[in-house]
TITI-537087 format. One record per atom (N, C-alpha, C): residue number from 1; residue in three letters; x, y, z. Coordinates in steps of 0.02 Angstrom, whole numbers, always signed. Atoms other than C-alpha are relative to their C-alpha. Layout:
! TITI-537087
- pos;code;u;v;w
- NUM;ALA;X;Y;Z
...
END
This chain:
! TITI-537087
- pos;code;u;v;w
- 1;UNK;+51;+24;-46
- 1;UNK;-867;-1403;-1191
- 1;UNK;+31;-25;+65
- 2;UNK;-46;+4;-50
- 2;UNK;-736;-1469;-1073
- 2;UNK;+3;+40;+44
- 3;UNK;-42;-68;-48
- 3;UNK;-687;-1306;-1003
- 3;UNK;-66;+13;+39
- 4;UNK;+60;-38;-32
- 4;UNK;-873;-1247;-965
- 4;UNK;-26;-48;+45
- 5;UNK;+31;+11;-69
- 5;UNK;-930;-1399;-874
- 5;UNK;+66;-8;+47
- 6;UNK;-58;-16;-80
- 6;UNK;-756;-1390;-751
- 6;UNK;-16;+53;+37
- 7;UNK;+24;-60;-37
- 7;UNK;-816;-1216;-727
- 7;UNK;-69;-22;+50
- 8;UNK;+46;-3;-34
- 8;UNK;-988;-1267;-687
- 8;UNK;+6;-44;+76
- 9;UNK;-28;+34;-41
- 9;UNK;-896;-1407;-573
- 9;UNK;+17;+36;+74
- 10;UNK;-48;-43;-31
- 10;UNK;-797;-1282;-509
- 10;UNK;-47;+41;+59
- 11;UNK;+45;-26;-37
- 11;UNK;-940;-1178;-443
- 11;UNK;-67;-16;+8
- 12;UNK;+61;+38;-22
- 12;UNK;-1074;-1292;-394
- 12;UNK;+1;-17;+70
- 13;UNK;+5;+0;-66
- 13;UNK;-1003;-1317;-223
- 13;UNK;-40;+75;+42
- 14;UNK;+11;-94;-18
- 14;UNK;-1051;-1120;-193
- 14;UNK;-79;-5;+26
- 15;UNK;+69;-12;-5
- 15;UNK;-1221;-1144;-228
- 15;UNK;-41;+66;+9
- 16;UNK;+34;-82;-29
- 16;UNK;-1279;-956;-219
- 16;UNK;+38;+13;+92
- 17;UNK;-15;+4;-72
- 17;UNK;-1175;-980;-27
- 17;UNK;+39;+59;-9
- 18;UNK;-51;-60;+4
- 18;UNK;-1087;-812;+31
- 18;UNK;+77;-25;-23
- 19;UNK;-93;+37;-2
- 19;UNK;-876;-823;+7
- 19;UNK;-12;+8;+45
- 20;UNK;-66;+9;-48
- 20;UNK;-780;-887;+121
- 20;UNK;+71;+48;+31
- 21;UNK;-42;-41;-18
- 21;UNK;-674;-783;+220
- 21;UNK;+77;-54;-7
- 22;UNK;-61;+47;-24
- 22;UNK;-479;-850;+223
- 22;UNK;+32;-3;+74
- 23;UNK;-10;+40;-74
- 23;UNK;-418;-938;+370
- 23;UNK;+61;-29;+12
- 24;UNK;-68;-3;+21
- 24;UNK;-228;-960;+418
- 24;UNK;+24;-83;-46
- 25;UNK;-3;+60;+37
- 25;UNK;-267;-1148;+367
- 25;UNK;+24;+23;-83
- 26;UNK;-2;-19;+70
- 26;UNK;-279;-1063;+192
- 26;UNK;+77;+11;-27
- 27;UNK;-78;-58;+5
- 27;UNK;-97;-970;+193
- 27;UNK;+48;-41;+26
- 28;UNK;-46;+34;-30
- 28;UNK;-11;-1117;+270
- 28;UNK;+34;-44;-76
- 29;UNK;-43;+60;+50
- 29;UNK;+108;-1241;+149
- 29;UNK;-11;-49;+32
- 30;UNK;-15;+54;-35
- 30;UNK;+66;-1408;+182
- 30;UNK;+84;-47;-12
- 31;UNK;-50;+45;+26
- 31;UNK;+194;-1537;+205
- 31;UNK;+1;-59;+5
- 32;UNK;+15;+75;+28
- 32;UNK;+114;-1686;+158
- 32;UNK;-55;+23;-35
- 33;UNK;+56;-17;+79
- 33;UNK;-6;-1666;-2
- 33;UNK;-62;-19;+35
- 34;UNK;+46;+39;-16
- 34;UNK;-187;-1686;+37
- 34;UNK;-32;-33;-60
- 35;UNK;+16;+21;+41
- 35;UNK;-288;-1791;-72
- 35;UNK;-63;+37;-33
- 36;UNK;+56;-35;+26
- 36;UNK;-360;-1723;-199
- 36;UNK;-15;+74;+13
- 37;UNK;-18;-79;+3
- 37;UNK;-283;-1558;-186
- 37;UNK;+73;+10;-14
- 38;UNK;-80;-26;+27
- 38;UNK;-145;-1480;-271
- 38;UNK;+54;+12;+56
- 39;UNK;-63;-17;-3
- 39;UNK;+33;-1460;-210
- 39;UNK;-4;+87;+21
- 40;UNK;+5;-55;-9
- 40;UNK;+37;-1268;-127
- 40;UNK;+47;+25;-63
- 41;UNK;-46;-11;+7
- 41;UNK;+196;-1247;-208
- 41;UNK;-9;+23;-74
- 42;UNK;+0;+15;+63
- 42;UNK;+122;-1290;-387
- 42;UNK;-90;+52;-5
- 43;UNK;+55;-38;+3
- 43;UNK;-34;-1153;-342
- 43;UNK;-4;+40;+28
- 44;UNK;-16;-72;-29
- 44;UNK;-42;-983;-308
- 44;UNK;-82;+25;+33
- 45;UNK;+49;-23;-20
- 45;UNK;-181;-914;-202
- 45;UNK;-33;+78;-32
- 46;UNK;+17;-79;+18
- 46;UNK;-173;-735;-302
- 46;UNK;-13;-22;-75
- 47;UNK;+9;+36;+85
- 47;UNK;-166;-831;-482
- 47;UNK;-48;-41;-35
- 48;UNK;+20;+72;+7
- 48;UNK;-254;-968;-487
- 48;UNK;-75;+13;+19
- 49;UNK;+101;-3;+3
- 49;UNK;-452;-969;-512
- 49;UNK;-12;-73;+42
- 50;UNK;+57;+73;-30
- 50;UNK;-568;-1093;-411
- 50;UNK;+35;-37;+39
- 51;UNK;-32;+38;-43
- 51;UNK;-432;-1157;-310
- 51;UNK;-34;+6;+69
- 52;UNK;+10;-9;-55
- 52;UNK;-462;-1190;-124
- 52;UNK;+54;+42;+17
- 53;UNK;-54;-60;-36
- 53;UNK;-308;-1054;-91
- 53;UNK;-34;+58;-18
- 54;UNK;+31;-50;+43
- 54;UNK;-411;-936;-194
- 54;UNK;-36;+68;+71
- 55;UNK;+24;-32;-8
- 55;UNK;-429;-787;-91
- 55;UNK;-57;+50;+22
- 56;UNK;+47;-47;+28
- 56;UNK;-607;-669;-106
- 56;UNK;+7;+61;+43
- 57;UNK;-33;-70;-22
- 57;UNK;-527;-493;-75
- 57;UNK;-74;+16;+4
- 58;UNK;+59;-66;-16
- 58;UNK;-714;-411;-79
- 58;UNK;-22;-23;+47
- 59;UNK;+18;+67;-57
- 59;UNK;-761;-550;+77
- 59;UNK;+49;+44;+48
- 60;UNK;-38;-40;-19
- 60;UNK;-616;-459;+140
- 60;UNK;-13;+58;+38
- 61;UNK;+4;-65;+3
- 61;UNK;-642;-301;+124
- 61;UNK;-74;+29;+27
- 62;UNK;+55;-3;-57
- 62;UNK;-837;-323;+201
- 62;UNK;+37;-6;+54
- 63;UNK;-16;-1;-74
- 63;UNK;-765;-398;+340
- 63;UNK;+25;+54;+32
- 64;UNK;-41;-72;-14
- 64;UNK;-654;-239;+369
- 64;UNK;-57;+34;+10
- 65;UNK;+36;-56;-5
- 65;UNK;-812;-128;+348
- 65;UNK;-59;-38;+45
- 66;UNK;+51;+29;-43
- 66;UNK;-934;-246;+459
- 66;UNK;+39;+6;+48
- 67;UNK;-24;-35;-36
- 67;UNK;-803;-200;+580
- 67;UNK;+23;+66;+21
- 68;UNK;-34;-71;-20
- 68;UNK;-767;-27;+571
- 68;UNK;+61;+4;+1
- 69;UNK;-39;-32;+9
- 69;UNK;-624;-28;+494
- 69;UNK;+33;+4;-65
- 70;UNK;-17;-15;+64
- 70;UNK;-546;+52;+354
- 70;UNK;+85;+34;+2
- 71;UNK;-92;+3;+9
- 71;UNK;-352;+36;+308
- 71;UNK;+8;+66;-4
- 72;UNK;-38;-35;-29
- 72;UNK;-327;+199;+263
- 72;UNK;-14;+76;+49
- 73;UNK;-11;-59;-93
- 73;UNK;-390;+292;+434
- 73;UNK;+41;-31;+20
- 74;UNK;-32;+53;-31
- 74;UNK;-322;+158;+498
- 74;UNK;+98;+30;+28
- 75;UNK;-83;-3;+6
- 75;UNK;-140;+204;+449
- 75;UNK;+0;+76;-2
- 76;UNK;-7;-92;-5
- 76;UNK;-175;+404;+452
- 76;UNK;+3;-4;+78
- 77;UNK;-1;-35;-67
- 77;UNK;-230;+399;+643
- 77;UNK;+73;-29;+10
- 78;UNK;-39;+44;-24
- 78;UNK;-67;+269;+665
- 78;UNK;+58;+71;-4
- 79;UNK;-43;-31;+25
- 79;UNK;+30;+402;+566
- 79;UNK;+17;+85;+69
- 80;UNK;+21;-44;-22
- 80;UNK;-56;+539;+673
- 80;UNK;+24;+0;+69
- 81;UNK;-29;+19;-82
- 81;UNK;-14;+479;+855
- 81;UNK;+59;+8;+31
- 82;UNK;-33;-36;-53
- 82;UNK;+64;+557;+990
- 82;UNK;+4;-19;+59
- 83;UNK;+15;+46;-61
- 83;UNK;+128;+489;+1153
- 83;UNK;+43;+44;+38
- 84;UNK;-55;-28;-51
- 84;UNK;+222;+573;+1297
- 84;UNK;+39;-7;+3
- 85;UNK;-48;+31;-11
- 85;UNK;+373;+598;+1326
- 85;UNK;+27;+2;+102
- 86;UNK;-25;+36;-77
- 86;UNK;+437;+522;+1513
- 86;UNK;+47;+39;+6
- 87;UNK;-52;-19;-7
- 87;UNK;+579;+578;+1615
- 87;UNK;+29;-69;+41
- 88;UNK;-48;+55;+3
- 88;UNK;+711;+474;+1699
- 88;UNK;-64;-59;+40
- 89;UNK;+15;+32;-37
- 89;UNK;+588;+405;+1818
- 89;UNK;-75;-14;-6
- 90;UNK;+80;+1;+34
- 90;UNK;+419;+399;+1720
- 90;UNK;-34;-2;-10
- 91;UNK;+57;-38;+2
- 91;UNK;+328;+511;+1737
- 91;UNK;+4;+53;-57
- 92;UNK;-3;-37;+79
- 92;UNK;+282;+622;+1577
- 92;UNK;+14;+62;+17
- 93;UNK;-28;-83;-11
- 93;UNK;+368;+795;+1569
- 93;UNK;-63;+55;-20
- 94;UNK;+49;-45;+28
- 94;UNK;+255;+940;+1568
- 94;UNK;+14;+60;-9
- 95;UNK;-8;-53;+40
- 95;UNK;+244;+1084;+1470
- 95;UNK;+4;+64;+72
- 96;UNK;+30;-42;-50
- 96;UNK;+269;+1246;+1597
- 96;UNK;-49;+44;+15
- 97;UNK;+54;-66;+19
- 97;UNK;+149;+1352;+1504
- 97;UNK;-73;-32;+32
- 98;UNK;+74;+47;+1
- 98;UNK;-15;+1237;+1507
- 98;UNK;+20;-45;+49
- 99;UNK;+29;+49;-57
- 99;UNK;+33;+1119;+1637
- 99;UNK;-19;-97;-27
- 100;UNK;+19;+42;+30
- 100;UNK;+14;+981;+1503
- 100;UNK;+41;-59;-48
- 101;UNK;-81;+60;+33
- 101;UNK;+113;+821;+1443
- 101;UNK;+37;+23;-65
- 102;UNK;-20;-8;+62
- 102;UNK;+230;+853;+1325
- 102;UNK;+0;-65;-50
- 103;UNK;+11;+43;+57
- 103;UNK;+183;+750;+1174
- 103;UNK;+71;-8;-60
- 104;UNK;-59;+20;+49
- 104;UNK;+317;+674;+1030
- 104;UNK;-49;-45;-48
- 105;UNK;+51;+23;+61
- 105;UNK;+251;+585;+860
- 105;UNK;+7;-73;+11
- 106;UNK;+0;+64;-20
- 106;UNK;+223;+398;+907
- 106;UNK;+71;-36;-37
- 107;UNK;-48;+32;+66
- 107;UNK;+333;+340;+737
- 107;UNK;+63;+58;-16
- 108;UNK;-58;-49;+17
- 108;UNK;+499;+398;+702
- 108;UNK;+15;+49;-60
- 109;UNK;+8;-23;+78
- 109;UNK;+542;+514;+552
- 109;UNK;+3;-35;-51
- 110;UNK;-11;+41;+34
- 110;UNK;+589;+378;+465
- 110;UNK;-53;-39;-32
- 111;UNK;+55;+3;+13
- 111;UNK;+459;+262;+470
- 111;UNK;-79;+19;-30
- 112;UNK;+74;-18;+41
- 112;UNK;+321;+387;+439
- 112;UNK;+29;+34;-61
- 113;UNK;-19;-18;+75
- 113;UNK;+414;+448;+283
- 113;UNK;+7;-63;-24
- 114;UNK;+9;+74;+34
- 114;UNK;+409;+266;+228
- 114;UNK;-62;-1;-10
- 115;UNK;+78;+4;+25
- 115;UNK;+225;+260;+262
- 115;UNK;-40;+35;-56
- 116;UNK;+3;-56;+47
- 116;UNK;+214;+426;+175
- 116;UNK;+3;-36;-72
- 117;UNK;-32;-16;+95
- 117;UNK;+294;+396;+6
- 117;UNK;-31;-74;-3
- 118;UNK;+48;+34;+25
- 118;UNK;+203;+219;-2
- 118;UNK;-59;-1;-8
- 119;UNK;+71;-30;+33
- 119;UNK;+28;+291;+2
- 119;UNK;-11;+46;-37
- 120;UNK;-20;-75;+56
- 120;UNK;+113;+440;-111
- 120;UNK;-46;-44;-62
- 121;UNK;-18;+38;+74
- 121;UNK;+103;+295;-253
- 121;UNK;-80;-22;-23
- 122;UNK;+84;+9;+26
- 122;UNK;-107;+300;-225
- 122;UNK;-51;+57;+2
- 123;UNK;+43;-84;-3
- 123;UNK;-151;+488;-221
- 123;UNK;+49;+24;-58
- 124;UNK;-33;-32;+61
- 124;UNK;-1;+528;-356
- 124;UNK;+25;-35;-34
- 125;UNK;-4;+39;+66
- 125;UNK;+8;+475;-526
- 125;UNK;+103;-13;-9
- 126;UNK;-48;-12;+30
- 126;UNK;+171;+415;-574
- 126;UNK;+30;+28;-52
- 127;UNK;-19;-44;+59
- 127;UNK;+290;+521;-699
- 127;UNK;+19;-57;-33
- 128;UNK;-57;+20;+32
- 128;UNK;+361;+429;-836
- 128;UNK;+51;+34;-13
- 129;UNK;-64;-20;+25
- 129;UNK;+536;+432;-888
- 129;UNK;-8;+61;-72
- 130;UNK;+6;-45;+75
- 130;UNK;+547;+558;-1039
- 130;UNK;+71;+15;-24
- 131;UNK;-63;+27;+49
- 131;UNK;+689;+516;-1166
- 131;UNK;-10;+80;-55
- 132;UNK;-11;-32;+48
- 132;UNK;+739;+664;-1276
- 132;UNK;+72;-3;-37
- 133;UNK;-67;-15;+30
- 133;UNK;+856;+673;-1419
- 133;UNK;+7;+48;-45
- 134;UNK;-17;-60;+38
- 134;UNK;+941;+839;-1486
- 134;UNK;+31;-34;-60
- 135;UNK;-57;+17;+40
- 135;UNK;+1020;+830;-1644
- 135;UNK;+42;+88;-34
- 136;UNK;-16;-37;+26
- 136;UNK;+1114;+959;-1730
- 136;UNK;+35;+64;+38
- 137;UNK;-51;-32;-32
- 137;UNK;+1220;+1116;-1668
- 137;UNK;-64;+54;+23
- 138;UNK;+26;-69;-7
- 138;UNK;+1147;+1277;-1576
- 138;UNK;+43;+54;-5
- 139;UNK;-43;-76;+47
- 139;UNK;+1176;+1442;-1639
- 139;UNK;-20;+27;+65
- 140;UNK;-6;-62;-57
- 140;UNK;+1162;+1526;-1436
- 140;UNK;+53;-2;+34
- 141;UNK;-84;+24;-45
- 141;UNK;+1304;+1568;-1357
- 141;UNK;-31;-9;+86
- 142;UNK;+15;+13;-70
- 142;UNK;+1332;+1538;-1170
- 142;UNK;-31;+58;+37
- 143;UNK;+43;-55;-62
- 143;UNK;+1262;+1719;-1103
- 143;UNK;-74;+10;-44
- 144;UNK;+87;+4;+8
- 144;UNK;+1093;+1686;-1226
- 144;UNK;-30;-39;+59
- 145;UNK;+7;+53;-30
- 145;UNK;+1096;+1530;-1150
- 145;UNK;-10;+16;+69
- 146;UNK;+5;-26;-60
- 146;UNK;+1112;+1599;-975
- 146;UNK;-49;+51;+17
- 147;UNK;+46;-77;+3
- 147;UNK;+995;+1752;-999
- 147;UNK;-61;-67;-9
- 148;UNK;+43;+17;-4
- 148;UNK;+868;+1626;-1063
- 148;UNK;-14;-51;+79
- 149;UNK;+21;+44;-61
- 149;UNK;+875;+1489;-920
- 149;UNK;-20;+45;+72
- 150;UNK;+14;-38;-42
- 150;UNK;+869;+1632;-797
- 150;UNK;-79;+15;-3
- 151;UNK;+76;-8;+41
- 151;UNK;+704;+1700;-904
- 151;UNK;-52;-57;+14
- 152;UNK;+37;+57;-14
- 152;UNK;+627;+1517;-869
- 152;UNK;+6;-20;+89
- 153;UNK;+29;+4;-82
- 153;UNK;+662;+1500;-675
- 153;UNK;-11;+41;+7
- 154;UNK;+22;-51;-18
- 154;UNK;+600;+1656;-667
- 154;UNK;-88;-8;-1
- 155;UNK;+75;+45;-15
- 155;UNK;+427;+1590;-741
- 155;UNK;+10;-51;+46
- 156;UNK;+3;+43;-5
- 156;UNK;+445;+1447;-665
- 156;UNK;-16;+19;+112
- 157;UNK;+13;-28;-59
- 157;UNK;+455;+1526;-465
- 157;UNK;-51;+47;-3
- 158;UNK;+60;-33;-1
- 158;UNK;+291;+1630;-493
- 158;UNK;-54;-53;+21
END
């Protein structure tokens, strides 16, 4: 009975009221305790239910879409962008054919292969590891052995 009225405690300030967006007040460490609030140190804003650090990612994530914007266009057009390239004295070099700036990819190769392979990890499933153990001897010699593995990248490039 304890637990349920803290909860109801807990969310009686709310009152049916929208969330609360977070505010850098929220994300700061104090360094003097306030009263009658936990220790940052001793409360996690991603862990921790009903706290005042507490988060509301879907509060969030309106806000983003009551603005027009969505993370990942966001980071495709970023990925996508193209800027001129200048000469010594800068003005943008132009193409001779068209008459038209020559363009370069805003982000280095680097970078957008970083961006890349971290949004890899939400369009492709990870593999697991796969552990096999042989036991016992094979009876193929090395030109079965060779004839077959040939036989399999052979399927295998079709």
């Amino acid at each position: 009975m304890k637990k349920a009225s803290r909860a109801n405690a807990r969310h009686a300030d709310l009152a049916g009221a929208p969330p609360k967006l977070a505010t850098l007040d929220d994300l700061e460490v104090p360094t003097v305790a306030k009263p009658g609030r936990a220790h940052a140190s001793n409360k996690s804003s991603s862990t921790k239910k009903g706290g005042e650090l507490k988060i509301n990612l879907k509060a969030v994530a309106q806000a983003l879409v009551d603005e027009g914007y969505d993370p990942a266009v966001e980071i495709i057009s970023i990925l996508k962008k193209q800027v001129p390239i200048y000469d010594n004295s800068g003005t943008p070099k132009l193409d001779p054919k068209t008459k038209k700036p020559i363009m370069r990819d805003a982000l280095d190769p680097d970078t957008k292969l970083r961006m890349l392979n971290e949004m890899l990890q939400y369009t492709q499933p990870k593999l697991k590891a796969v552990e096999m153990k042989i036991s016992g001897h094979l009876d193929l010699t090395n030109e079965q052995l060779d004839s077959r593995l040939e036989m399999l990248f052979a399927k295998a490039m079709k």
